[in-house]
LUMRO-378140 format. One record per residue: residue number from 1; residue in three letters; x, y, z of N, C-alpha, C, O, CB in turn. Coordinates in pm, 1 decimal, always signed. Glycine has a CB too. Layout:
// LUMRO-378140
i aa nu nv nw cau cav caw cu cv cw ou ov ow cbu cbv cbw
NUM ALA X Y Z X Y Z X Y Z X Y Z X Y Z $
...
***
This chain:
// LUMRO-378140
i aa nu nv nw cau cav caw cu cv cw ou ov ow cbu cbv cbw
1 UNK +535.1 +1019.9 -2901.9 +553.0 +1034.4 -2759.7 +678.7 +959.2 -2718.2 +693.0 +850.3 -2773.6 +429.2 +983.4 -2682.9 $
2 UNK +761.0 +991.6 -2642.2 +884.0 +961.7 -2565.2 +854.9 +878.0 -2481.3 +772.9 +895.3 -2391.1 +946.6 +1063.2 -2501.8 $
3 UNK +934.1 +754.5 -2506.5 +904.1 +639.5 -2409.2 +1020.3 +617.4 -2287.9 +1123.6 +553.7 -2308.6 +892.9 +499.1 -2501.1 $
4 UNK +991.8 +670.9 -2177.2 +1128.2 +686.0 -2101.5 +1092.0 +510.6 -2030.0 +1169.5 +484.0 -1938.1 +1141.5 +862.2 -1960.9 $
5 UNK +1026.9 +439.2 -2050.2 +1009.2 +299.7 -1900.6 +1131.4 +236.8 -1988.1 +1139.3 +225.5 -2110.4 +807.0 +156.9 -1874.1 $
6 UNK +1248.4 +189.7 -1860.7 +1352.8 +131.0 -1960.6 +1288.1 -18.5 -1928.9 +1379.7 -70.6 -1865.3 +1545.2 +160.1 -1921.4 $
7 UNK +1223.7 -78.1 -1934.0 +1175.2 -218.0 -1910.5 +1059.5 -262.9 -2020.9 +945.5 -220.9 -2041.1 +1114.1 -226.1 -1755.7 $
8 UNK +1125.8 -349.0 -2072.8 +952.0 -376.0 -2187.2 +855.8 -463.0 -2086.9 +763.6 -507.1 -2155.5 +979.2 -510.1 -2379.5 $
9 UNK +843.5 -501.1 -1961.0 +733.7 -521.9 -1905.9 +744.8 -472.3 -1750.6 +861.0 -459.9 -1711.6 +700.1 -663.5 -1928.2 $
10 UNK +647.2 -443.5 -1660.1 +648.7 -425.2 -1528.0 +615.1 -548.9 -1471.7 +505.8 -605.6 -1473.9 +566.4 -321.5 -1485.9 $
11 UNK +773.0 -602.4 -1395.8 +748.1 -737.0 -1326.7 +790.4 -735.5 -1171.6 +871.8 -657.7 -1121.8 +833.2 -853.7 -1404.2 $
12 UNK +728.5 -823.4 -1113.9 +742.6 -884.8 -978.2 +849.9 -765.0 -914.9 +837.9 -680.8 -826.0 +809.8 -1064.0 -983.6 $
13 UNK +958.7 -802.4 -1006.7 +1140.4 -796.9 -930.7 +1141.2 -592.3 -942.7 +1195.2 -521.7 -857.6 +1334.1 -917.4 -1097.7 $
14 UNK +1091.8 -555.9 -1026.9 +1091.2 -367.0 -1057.2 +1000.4 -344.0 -902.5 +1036.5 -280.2 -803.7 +965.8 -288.7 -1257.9 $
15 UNK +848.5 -435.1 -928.9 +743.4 -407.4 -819.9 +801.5 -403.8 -685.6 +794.7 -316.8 -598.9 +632.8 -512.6 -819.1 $
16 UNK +864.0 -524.9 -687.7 +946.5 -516.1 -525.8 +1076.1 -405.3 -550.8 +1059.3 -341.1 -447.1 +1029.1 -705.1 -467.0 $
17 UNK +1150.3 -363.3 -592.6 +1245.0 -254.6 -607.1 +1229.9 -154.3 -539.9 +1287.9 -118.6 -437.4 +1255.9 -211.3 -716.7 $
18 UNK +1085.7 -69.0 -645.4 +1043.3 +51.1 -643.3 +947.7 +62.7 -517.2 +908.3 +173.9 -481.8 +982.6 +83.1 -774.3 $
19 UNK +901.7 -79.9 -433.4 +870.3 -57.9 -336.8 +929.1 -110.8 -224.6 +848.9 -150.2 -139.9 +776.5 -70.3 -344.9 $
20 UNK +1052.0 -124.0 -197.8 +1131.6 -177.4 -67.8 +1069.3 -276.0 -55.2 +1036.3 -276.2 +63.5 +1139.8 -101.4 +64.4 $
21 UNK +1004.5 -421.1 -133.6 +922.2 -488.1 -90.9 +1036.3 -645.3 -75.7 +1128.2 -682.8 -148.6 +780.5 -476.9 -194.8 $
22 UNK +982.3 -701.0 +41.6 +1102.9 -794.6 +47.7 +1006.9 -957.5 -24.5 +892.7 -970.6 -68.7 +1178.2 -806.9 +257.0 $
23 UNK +1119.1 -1053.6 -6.3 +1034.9 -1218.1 -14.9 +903.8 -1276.3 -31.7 +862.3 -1366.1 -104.9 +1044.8 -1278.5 +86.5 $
24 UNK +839.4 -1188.7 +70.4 +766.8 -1243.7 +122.8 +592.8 -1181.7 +43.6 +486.7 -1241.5 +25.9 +813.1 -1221.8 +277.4 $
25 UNK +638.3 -1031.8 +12.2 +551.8 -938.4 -52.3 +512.8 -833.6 +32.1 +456.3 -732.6 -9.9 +438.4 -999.2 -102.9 $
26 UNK +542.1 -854.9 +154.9 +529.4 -695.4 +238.0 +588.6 -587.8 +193.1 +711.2 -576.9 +192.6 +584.2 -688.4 +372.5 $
27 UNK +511.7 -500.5 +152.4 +637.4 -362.9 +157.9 +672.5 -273.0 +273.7 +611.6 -192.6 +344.3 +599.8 -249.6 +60.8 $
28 UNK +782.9 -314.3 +265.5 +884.0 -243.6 +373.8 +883.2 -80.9 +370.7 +901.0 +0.5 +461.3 +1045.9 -292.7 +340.9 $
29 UNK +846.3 -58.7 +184.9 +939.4 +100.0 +202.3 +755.6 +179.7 +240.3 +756.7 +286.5 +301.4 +1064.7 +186.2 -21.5 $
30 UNK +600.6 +112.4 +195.3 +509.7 +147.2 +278.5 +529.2 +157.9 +407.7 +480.6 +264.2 +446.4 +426.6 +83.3 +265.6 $
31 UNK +568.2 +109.5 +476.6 +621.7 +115.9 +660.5 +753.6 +223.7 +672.1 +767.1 +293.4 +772.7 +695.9 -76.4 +730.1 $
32 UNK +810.9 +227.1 +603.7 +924.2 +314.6 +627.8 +873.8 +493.2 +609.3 +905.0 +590.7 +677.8 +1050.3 +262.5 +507.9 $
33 UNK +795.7 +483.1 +502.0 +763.0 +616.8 +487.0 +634.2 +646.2 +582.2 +608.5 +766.4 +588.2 +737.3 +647.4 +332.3 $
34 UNK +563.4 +577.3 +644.3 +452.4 +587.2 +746.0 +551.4 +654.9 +887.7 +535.3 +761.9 +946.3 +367.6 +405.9 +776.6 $
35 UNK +653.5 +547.7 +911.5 +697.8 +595.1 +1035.4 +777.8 +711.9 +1004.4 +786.0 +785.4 +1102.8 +772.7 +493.2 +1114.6 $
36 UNK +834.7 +751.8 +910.8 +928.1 +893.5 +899.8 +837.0 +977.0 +871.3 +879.5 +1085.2 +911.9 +1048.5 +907.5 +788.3 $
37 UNK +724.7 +992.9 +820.1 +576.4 +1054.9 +817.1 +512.3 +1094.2 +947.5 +454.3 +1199.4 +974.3 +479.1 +955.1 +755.7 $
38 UNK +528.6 +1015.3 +1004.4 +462.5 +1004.0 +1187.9 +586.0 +1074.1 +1259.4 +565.1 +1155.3 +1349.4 +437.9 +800.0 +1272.4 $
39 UNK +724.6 +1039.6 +1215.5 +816.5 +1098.1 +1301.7 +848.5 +1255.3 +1294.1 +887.8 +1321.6 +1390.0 +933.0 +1026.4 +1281.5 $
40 UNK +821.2 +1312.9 +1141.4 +800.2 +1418.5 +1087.9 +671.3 +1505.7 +1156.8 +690.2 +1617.7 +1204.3 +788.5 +1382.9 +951.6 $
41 UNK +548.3 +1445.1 +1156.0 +483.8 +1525.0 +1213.1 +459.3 +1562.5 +1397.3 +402.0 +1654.0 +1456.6 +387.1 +1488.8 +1148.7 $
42 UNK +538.5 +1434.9 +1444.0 +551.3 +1475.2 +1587.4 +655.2 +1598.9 +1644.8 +641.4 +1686.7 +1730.0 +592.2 +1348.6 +1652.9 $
43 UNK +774.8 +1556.0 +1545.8 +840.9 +1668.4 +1546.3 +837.8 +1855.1 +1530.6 +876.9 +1951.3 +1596.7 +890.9 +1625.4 +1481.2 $
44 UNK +755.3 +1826.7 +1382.0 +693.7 +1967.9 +1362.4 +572.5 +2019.9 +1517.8 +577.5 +2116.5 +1594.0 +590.5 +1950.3 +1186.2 $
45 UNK +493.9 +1923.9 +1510.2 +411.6 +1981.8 +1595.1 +438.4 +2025.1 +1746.6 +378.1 +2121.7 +1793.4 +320.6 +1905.3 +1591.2 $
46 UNK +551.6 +1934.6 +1839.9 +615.9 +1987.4 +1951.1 +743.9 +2096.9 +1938.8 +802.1 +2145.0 +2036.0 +657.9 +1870.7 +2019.3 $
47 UNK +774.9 +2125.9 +1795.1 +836.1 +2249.9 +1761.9 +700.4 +2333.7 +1752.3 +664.6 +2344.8 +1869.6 +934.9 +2245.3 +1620.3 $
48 UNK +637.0 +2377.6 +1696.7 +513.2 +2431.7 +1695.4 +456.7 +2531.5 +1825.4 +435.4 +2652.0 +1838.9 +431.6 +2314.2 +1678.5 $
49 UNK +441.3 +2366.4 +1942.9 +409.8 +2438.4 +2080.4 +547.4 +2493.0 +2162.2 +539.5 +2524.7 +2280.9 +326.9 +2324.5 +2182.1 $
50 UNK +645.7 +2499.0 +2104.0 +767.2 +2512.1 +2152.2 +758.1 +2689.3 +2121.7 +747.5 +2783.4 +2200.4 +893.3 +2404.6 +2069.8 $
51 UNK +768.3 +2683.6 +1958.4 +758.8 +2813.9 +1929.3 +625.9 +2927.4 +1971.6 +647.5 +3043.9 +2004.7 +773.9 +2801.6 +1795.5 $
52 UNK +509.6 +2875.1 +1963.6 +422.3 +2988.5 +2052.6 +436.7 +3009.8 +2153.0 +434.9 +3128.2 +2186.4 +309.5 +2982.9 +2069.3 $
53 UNK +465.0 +2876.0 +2282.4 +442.2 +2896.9 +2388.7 +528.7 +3008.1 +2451.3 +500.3 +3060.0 +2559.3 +443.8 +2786.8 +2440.5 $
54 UNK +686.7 +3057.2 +2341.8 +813.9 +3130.3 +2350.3 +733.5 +3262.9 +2309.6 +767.9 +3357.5 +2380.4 +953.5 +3074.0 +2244.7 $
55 UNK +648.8 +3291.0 +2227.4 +587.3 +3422.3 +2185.7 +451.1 +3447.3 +2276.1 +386.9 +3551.8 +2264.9 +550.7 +3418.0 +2017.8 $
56 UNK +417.6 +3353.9 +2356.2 +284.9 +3369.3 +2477.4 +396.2 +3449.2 +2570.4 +372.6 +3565.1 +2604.4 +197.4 +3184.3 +2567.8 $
57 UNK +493.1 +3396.4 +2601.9 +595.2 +3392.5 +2704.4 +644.7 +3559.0 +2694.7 +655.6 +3645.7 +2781.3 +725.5 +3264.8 +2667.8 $
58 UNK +666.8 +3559.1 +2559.2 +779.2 +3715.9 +2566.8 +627.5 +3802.7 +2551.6 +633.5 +3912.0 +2608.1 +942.8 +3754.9 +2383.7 $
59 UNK +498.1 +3774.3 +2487.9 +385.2 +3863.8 +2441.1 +338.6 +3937.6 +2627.6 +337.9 +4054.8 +2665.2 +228.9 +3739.3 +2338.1 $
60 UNK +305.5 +3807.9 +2705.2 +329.7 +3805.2 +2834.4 +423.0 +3921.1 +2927.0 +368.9 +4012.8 +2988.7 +381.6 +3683.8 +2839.9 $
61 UNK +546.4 +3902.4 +2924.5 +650.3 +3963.6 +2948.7 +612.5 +4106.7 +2936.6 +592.9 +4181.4 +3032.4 +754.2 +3919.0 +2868.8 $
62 UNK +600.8 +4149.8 +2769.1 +546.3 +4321.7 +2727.6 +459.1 +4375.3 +2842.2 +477.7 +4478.2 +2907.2 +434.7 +4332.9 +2571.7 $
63 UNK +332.1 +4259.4 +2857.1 +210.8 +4317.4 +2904.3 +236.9 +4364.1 +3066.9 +213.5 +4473.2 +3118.9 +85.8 +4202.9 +2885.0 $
64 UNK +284.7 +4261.0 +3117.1 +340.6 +4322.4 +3240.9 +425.4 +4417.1 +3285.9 +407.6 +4482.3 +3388.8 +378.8 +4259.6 +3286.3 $
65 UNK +518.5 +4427.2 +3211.3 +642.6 +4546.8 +3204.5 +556.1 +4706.0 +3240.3 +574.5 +4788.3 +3330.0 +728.6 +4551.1 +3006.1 $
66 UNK +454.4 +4701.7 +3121.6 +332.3 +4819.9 +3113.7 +251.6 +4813.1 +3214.0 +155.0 +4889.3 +3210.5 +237.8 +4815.7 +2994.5 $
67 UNK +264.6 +4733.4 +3316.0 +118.6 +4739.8 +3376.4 +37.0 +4679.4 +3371.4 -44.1 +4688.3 +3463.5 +58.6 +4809.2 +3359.1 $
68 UNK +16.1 +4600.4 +3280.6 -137.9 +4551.7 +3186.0 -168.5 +4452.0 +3271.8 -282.6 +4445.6 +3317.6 -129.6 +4484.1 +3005.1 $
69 UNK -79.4 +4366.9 +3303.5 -107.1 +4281.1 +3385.1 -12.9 +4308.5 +3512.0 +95.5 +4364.6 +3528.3 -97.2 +4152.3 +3320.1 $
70 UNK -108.1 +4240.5 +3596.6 -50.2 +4210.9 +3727.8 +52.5 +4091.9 +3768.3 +65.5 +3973.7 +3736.5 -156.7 +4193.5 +3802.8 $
71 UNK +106.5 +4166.1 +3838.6 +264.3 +4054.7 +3814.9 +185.1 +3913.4 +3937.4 +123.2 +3937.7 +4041.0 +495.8 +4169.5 +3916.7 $
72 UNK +212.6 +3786.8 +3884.6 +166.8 +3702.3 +3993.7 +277.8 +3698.6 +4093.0 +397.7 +3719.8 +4075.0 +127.3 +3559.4 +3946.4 $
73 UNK +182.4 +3652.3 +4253.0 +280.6 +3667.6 +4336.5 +414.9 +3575.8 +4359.7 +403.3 +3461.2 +4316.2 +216.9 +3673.8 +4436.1 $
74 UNK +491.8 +3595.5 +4397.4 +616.9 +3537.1 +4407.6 +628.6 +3401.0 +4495.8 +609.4 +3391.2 +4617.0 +703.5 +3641.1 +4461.0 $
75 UNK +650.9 +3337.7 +4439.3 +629.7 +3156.1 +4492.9 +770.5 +3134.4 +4591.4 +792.0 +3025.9 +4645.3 +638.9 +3008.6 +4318.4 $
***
C-alpha cells in the first residue's frame, strides 16, 4: 500500500495547520466554514424566493392576459 502522509507522526503544529487553529486551540477554520456555510445558504435561499416569486409573477401575468383571472382594481 502507498503511503502518501509526508509526516512520520500527526502533531500539535499539522493539527493546528489543517485546521486554521490558532495559540490558544480554537479552531478558527471550524468558524470560518460555519459562517461561509450560513452565508451560502442565506444567499441561495433569497435567490430561490427571488426566482419563483419572478415565475408566480410572469405564471400570473399569462392567466390574466386570457381572462382567467380578473385583473385587480387599479390603486
Amino acid at each position: 500500500m502507498f503511503d502518501a502522509f509526508a509526516w512520520d507522526e500527526w502533531s500539535e503544529t499539522i493539527t493546528q495547520f489543517w485546521t486554521f487553529s490558532g495559540q490558544d486551540g480554537t479552531s478558527a477554520g471550524t468558524v470560518i466554514l460555519t459562517i461561509l456555510g450560513f452565508a451560502v445558504m442565506l444567499i441561495s435561499f433569497f435567490g430561490f424566493v427571488i426566482l419563483e416569486e419572478g415565475k408566480l409573477a410572469r405564471q400570473a401575468e399569462k392567466l390574466r392576459s386570457t381572462g382567467a383571472l380578473d385583473r385587480p382594481p387599479a390603486a
